[in-house]
C-alpha positions as a Markdown table, in Angstrom:
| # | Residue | x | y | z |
|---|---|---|---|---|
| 1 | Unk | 96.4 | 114.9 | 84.6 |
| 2 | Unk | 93.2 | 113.0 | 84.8 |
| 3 | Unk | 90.3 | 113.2 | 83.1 |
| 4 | Unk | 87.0 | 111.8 | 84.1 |
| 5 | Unk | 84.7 | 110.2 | 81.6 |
| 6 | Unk | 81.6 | 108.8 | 82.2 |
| 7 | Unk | 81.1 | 105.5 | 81.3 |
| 8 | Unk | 77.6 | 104.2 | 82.3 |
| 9 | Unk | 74.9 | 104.2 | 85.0 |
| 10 | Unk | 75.7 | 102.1 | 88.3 |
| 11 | Unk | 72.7 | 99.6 | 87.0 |
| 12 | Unk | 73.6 | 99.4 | 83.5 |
| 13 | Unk | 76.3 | 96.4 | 84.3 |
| 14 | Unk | 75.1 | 93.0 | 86.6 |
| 15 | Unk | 77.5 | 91.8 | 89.2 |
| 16 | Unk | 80.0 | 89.6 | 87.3 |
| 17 | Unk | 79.4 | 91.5 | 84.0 |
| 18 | Unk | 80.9 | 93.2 | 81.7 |
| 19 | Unk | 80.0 | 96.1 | 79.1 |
| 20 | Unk | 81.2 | 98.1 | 76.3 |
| 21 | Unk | 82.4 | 101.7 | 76.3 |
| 22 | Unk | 83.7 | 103.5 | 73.3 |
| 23 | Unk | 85.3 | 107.1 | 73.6 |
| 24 | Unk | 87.5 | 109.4 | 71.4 |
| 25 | Unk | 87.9 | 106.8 | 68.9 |
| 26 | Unk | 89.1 | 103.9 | 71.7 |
| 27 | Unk | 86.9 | 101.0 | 73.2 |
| 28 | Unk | 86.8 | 100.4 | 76.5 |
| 29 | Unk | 85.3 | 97.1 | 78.7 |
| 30 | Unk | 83.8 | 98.4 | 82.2 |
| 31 | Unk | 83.6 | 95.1 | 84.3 |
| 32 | Unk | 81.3 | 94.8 | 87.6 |
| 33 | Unk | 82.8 | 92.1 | 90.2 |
| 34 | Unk | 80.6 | 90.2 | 92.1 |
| 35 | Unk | 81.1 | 92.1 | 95.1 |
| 36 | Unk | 79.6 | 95.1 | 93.6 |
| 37 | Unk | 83.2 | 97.1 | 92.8 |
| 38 | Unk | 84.0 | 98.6 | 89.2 |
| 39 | Unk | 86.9 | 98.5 | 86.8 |
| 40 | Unk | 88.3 | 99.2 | 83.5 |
| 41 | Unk | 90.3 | 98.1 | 81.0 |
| 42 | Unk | 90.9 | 98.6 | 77.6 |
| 43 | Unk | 88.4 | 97.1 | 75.7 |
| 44 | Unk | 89.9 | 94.4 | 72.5 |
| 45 | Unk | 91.7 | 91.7 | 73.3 |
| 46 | Unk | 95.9 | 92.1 | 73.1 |
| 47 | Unk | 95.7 | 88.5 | 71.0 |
| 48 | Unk | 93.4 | 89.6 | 67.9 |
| 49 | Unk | 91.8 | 92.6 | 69.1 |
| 50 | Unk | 88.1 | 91.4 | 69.4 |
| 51 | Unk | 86.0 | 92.9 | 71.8 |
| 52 | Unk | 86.2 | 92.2 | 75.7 |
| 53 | Unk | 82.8 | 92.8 | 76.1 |
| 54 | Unk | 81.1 | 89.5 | 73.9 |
| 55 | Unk | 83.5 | 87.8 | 76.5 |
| 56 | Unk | 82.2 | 85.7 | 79.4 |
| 57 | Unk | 83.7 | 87.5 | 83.3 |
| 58 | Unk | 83.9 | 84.7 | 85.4 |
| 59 | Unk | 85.2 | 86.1 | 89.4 |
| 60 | Unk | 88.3 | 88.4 | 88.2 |
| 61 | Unk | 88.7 | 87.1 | 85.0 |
| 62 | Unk | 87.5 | 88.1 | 81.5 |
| 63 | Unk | 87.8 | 85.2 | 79.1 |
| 64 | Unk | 87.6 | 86.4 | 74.9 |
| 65 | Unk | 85.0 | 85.3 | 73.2 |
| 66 | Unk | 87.0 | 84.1 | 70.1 |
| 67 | Unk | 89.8 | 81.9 | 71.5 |
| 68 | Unk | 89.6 | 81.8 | 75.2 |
| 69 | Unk | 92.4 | 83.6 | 75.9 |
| 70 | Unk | 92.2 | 85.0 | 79.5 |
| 71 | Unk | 92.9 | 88.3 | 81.5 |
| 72 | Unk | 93.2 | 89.5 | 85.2 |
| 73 | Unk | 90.4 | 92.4 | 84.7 |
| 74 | Unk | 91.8 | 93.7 | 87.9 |
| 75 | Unk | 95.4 | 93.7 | 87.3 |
| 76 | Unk | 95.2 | 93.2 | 83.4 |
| 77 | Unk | 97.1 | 90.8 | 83.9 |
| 78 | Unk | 97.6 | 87.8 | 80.8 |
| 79 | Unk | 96.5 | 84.6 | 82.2 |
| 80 | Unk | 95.9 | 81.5 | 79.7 |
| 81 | Unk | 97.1 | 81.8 | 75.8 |
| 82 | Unk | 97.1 | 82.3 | 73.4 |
| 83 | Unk | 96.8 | 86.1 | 75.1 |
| 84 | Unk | 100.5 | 87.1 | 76.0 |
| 85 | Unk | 100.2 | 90.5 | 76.2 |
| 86 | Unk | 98.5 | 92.4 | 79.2 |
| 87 | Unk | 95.7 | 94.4 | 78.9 |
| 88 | Unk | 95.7 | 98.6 | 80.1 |
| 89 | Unk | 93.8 | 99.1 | 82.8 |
| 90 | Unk | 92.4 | 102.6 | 83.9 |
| 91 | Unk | 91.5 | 104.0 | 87.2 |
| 92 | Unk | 87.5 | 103.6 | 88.2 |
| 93 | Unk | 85.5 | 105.8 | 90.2 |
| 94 | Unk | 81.8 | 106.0 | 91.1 |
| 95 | Unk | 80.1 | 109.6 | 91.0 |
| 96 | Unk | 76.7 | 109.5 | 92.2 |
| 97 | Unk | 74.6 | 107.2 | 90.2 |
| 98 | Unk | 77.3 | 106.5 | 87.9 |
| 99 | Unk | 80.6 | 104.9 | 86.7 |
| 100 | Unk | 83.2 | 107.3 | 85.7 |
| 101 | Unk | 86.7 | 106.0 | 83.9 |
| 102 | Unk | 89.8 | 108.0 | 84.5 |
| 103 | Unk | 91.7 | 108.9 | 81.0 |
| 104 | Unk | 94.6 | 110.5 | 80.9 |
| 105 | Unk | 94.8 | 114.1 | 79.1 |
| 106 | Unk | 96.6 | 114.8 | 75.7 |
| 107 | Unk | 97.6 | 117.8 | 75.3 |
């Protein structure tokens, strides 16, 4: 089952951005695209677990900030080394004025 988190305010993250979201002890990256849609995914990098979110989004990419691996924000998809491993993503939805994250529940 789903649970719905919110994440942020529908202005807090630019077109072609990307921010921080930390939860239950687990960091999250909540990206904007540049045509205005949201996504998720988890927030350090597969390669050497450094946060997403000091990373530059360039279209549907993220690329880390320490050595330039890249992902498929969209997909999570592992697209230049020296990342290998793809990234979780998690569903998105928009409530209102604000960005919700879909977790799934533990019980």
């Amino acid at each position: 089952m789903t649970k719905w988190i919110e994440a942020c305010g529908l202005d807090d993250i630019e077109p072609e951005d990307v921010l921080r979201f930390d939860h239950g002890g687990a960091s999250f990256a909540i990206y904007r695209d540049p045509a205005g849609a949201f996504f998720a995914t988890d927030g350090l990098c597969t390669h050497e677990r450094v946060h997403l979110a000091d990373g530059l989004v360039m279209g549907d990419q993220i690329e880390c900030p320490k050595h330039n691996g890249r992902f498929n924000y969209k997909t999570g998809a592992a697209l230049r080394a020296p990342v290998c491993v793809n990234l979780r993503i998690y569903p998105v939805r928009v409530a209102g004025d604000r960005v919700e994250i879909g977790l799934e529940e533990t019980q």
